[in-house]
C-alpha positions as CSV (number, residue, x, y, z in Angstrom):
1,X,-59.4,-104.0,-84.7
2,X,-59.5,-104.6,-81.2
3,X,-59.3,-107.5,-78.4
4,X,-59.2,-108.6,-75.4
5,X,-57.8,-108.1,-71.6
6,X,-56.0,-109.7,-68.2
7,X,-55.5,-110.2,-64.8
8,X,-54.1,-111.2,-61.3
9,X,-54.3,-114.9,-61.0
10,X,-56.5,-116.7,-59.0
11,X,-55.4,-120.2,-59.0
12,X,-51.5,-118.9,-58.0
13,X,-51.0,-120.9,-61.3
14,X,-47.5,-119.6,-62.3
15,X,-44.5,-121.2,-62.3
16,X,-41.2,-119.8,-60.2
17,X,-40.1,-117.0,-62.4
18,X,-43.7,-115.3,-62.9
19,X,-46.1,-115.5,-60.7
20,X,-49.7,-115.7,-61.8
21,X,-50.4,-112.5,-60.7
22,X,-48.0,-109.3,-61.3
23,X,-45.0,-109.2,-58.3
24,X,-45.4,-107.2,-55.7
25,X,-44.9,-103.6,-56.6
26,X,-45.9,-104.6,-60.1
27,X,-48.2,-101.3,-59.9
28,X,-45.6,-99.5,-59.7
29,X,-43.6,-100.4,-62.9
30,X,-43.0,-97.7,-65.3
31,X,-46.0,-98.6,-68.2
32,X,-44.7,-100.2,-71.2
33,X,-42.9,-97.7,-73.7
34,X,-42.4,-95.1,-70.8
35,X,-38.8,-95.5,-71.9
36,X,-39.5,-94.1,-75.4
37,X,-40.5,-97.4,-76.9
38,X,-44.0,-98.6,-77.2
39,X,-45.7,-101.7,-75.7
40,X,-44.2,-105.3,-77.7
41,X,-41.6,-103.0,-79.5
42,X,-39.8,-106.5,-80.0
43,X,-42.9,-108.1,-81.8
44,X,-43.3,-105.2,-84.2
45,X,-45.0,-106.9,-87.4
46,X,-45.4,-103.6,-89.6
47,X,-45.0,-100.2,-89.8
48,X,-47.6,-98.5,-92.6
49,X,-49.8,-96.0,-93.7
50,X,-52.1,-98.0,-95.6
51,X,-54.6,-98.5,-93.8
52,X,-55.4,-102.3,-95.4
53,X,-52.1,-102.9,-94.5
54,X,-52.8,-102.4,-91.0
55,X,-56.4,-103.6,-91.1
56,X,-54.8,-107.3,-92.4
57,X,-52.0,-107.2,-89.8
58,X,-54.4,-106.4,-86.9
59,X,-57.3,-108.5,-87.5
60,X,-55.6,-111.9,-86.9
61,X,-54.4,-111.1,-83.5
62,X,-57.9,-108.5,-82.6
63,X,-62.0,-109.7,-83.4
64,X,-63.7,-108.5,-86.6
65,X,-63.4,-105.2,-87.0
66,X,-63.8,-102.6,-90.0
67,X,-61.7,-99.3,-90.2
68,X,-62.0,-96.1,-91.6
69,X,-59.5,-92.9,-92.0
70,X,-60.9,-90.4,-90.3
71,X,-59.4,-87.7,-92.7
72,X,-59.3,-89.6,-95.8
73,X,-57.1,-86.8,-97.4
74,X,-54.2,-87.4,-94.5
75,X,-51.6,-90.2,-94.7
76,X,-51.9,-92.4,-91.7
77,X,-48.3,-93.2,-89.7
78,X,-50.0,-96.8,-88.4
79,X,-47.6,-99.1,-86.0
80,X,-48.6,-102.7,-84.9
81,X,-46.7,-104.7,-82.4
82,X,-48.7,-108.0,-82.0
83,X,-48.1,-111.9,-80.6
84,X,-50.0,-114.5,-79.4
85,X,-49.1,-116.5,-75.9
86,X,-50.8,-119.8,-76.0
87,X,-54.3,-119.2,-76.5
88,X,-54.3,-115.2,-75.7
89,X,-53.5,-112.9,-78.6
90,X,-51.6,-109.1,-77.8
91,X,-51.6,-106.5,-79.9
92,X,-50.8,-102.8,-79.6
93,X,-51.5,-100.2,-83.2
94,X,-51.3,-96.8,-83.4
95,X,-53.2,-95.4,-86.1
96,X,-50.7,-92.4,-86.7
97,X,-51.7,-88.6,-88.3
98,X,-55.3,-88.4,-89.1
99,X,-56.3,-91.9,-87.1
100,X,-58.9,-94.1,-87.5
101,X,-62.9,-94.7,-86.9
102,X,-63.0,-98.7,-85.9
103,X,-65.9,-100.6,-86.3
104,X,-66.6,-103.9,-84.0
105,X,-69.8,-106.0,-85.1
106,X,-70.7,-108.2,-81.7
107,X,-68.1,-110.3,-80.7
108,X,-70.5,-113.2,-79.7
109,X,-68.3,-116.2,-78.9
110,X,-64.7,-113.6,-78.6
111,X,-63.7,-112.2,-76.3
112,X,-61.6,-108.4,-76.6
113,X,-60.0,-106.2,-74.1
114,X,-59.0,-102.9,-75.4
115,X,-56.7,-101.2,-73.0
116,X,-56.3,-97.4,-74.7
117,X,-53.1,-95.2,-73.9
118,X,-55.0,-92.1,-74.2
119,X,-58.7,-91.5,-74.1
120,X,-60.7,-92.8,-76.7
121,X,-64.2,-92.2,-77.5
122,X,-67.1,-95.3,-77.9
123,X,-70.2,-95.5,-78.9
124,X,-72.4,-98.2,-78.6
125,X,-74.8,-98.6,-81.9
126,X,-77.7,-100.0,-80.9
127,X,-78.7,-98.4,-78.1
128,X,-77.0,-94.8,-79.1
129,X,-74.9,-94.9,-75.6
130,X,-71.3,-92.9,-75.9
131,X,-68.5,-92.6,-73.1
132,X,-64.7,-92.1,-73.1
133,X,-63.2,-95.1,-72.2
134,X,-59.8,-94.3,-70.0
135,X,-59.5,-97.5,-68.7
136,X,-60.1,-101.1,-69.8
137,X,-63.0,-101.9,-71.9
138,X,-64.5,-105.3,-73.1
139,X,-65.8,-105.0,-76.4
140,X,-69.4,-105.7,-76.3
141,X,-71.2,-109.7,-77.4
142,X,-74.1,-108.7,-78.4
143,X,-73.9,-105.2,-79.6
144,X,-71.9,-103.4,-82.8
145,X,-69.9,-100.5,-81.4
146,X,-67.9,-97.5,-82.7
147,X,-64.5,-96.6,-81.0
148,X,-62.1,-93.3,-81.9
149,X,-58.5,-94.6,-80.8
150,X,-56.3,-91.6,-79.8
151,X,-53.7,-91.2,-83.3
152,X,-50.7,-90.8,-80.8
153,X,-50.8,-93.0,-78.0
154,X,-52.7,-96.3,-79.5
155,X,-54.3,-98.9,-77.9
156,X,-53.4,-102.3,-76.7
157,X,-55.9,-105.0,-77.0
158,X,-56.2,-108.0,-75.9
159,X,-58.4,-111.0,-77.3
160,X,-59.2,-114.9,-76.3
161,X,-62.4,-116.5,-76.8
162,X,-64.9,-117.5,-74.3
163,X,-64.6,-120.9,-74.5
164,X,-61.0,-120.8,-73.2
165,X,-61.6,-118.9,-70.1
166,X,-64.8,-121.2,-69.4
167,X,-62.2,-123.8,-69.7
168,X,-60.1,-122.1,-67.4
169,X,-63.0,-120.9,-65.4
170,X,-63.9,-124.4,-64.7
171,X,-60.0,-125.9,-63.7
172,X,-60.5,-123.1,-61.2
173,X,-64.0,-124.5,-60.0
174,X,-63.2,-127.9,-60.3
175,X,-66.3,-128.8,-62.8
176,X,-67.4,-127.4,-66.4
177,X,-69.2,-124.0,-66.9
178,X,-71.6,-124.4,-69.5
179,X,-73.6,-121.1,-69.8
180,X,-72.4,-118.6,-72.2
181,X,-69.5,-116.6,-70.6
182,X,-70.6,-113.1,-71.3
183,X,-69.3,-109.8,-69.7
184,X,-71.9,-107.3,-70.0
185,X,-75.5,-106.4,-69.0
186,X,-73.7,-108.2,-65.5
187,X,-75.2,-106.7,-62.4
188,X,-72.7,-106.3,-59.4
189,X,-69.3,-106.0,-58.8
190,X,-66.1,-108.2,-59.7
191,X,-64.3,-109.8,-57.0
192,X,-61.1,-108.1,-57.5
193,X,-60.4,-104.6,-58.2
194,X,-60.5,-103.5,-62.1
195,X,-56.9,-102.3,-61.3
196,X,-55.5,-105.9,-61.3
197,X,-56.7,-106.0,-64.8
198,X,-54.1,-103.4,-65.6
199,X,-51.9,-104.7,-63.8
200,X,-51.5,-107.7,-65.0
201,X,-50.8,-106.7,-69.0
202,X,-48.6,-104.3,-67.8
203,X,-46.3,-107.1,-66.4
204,X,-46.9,-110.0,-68.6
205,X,-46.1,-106.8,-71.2
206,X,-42.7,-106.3,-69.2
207,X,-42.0,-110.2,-69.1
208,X,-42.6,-110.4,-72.6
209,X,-40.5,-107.2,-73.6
210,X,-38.1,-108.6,-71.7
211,X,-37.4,-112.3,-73.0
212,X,-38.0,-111.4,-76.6
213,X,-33.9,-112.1,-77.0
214,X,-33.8,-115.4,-75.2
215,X,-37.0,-116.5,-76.5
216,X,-40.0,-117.7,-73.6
217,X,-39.7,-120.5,-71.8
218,X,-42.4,-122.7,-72.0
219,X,-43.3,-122.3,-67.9
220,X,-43.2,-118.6,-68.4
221,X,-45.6,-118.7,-71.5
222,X,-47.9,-121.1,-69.8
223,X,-48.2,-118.8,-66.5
224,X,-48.3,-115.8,-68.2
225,X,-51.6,-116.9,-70.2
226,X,-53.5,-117.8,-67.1
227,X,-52.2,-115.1,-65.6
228,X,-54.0,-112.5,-68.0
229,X,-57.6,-115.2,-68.1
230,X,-57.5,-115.3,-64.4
231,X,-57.0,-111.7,-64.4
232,X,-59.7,-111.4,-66.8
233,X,-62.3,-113.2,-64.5
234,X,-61.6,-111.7,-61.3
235,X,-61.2,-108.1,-61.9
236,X,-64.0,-107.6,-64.7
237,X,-67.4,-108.5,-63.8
238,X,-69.2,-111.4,-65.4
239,X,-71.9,-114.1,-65.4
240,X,-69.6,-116.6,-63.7
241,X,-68.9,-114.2,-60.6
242,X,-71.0,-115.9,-58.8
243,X,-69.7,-119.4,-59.0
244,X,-65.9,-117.6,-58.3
245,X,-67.3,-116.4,-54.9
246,X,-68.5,-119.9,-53.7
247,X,-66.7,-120.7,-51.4
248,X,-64.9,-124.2,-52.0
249,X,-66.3,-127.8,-51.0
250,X,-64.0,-130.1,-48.5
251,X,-61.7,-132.8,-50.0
252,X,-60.5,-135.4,-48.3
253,X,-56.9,-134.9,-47.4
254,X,-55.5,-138.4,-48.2
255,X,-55.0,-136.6,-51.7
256,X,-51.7,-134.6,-50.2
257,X,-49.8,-137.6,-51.0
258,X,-50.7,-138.0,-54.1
259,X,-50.6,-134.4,-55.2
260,X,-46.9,-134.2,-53.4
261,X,-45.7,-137.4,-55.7
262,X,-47.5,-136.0,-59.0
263,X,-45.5,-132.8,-58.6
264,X,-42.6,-134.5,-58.0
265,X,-43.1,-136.4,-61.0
266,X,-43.8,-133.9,-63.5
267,X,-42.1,-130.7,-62.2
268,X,-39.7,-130.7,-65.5
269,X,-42.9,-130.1,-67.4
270,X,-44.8,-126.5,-67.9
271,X,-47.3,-127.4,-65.4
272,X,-49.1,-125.0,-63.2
273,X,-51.9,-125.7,-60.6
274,X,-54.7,-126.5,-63.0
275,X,-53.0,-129.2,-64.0
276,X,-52.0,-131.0,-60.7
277,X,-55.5,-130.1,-60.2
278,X,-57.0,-131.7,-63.0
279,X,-54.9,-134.9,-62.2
280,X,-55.7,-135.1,-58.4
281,X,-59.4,-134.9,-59.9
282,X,-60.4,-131.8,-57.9
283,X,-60.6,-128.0,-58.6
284,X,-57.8,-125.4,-58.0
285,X,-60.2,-124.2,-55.3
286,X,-59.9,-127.3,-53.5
287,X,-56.3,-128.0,-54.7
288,X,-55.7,-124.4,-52.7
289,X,-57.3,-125.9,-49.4
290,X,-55.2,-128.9,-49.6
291,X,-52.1,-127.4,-49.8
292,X,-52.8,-125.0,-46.9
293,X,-54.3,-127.8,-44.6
294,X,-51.3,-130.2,-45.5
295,X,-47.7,-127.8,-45.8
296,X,-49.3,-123.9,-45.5
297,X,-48.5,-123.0,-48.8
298,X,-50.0,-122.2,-52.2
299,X,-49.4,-124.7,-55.1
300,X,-47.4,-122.7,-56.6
301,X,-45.5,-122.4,-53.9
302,X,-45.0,-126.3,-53.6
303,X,-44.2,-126.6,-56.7
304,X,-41.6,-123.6,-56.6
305,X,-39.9,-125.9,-53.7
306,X,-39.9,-129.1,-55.7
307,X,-38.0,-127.1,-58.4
308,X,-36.0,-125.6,-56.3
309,X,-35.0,-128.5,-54.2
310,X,-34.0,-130.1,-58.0
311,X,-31.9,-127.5,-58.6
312,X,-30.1,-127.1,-55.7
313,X,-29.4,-131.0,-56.2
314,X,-28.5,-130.3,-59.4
315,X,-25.7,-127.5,-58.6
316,X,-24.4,-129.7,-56.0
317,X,-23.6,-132.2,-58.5
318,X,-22.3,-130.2,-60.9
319,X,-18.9,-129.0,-59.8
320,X,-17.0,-125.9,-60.7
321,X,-16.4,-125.2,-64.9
322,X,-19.6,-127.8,-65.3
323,X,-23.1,-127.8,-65.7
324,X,-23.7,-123.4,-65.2
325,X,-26.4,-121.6,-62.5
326,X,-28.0,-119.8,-65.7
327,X,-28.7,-123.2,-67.3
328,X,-30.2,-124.8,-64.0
329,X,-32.4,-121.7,-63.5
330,X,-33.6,-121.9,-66.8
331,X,-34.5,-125.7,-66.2
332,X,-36.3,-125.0,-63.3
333,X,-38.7,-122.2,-65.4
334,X,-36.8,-119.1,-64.5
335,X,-36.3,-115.9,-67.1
336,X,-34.3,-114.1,-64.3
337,X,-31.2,-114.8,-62.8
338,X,-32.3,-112.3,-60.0
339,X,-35.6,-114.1,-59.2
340,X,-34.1,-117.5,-59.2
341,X,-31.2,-116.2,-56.7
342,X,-34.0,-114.2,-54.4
343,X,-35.7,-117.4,-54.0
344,X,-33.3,-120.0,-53.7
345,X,-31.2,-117.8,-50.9
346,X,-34.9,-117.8,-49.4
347,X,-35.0,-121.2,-49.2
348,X,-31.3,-122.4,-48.5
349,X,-30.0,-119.5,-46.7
350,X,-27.2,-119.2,-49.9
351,X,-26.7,-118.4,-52.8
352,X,-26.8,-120.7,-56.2
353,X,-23.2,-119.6,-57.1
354,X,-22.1,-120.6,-53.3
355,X,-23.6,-124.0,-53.8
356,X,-22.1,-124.6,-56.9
357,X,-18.4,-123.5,-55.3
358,X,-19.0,-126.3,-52.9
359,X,-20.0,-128.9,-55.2
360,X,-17.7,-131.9,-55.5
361,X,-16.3,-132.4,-58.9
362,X,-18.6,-135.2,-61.0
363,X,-17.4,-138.5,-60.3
């Protein structure tokens, strides 16, 4: 049926291609399929109007969820597009011609983020409430609901479970978050606006679109998962909003040297802050303060610069009819040739192709 949603990133957790968070101007991307194809066209995994067809193809990638035509008498025209990116699952359906009536029992323990095209009507079981959902909407824990996707325009959804953004929750906050994770009945705001919600799947969408050819490098999948869960946590309100607005405790700075040497170390690997974090025994909160006290930068942004500096050593060692830019870009975690030239010309005042002209032959 239906899942769950994502976000800017708090922890600036993404490696040098894609940043946790959606670039800047990300708002301003034409939405998935406004060039005629839908969201995850690459990943399409059936095409049906049987609606147990489509019922087994969504579930796996959605929560629990029954379905119903909504004209048994008219043939359906269903589409999914669906994949999963480490622990987050995406997956967009269009219940074609007469549509569909989905039914969600609680989700308890899952978590689902339905992100419709087009209106589509809810109604919440229990307590009889109704609404038009335009915008994002979290599929409710505790309470079975009713939702009318539009038959054109289908719905993307989103799902994870709990216990995977408690874990990333608490990388981010630098100890474990044992209450249940829940995301309704919350009172006040969330930290970030809901926008960065849609902001967020509309570019990890884009990424994804994008890189279905070449295949995702491991870097990329890694920050566009906590990407979407940070994006999750900030721009929807929840019961661990609270603990995200504390502000950080001190730490004492003799950890820049080892956090500088660890990155150093392991910037081959898919690593993001959460996990220099996690080994300088500290949160990302604090990991954040560190880095700004010590070199006024972000820890993605060190890390971008260790695996920048390695290719740039890289390209000057490779000579001419070698070792290629495309290949050293890709080693370093970027998807685009563009990005990785923006920011190494950024850093050495060049390009990578002028660095590799000037390289001395391999001895």
């Amino acid at each position: 049926m239906t899942a769950a949603g994502p976000v800017p990133d708090a922890g600036d957790e993404p490696p040098p291609d894609t940043a946790a968070g959606p670039p800047p101007g990300a708002g301003d991307e034409p939405p998935p399929g406004a060039g005629g194809e839908p969201p995850l066209s690459p990943y399409q995994q059936v095409a049906s109007g049987d609606i147990d067809v489509l019922h087994r193809t969504v579930e796996p990638y959605a929560v629990g969820h029954d379905l119903q035509a909504r004209d048994p008498g008219r043939p359906l025209d269903g589409l999914v597009n669906a994949l999963g990116v480490g622990a987050v699952k995406l997956v967009w359906v269009r219940y074609g011609g007469a549509g569909v009536i989905v039914d969600t029992p609680p989700t308890e323990g899952a978590f689902a983020l339905c992100a419709p095209m087009a209106p589509m009507g809810v109604e919440y079981r229990r307590s009889g409430g109704r609404a038009t959902a335009g915008g994002s909407l979290v599929v409710s824990h505790d309470e079975a609901m009713r939702l009318t996707p539009d038959p054109r325009h289908g719905c993307l959804v989103i799902a994870t479970s709990t216990g995977r953004l408690a874990d990333h929750l608490g990388g981010f906050l630098g100890r474990a978050y044992d209450p249940p994770l829940r995301f309704h009945s919350v009172d006040g705001p969330a930290l970030a606006p809901a926008s960065v919600v849609e902001r967020t799947w509309r570019h990890v969408c884009a990424v994804l679109d994008d890189s279905a050819a070449a295949g995702l490098h491991p870097l990329a999948a890694r920050s566009l998962e906590e990407s979407l869960l940070t994006a999750v946590l900030l721009g929807l309100p929840n019961t661990a909003t609270p603990e995200l607005a504390e502000p950080p405790r001190r730490v004492p700075h003799h950890l820049a040297g080892f956090i500088r040497d660890w990155v150093e170390a392991h910037h081959r690997r898919p690593i993001g802050a959460s996990d220099i974090a996690a080994a300088a025994g500290i949160g990302v909160r604090q990991l954040q303060a560190v880095c700004r006290a010590q070199w006024g930068l972000t820890p993605t942004r060190l890390l971008r610069g260790v695996r920048l500096d390695h290719a740039r050593a890289a390209l000057r060692s490779a000579g001419p009819g070698h070792r290629t830019v495309s290949d050293i870009a890709a080693a370093a975690g970027y998807l685009h040739m563009s990005r990785f030239a923006e920011h190494y010309r950024q850093r050495f005042g060049e390009t990578p192709t002028d660095t590799l002209k000037r390289a001395a032959p391999p001895a």
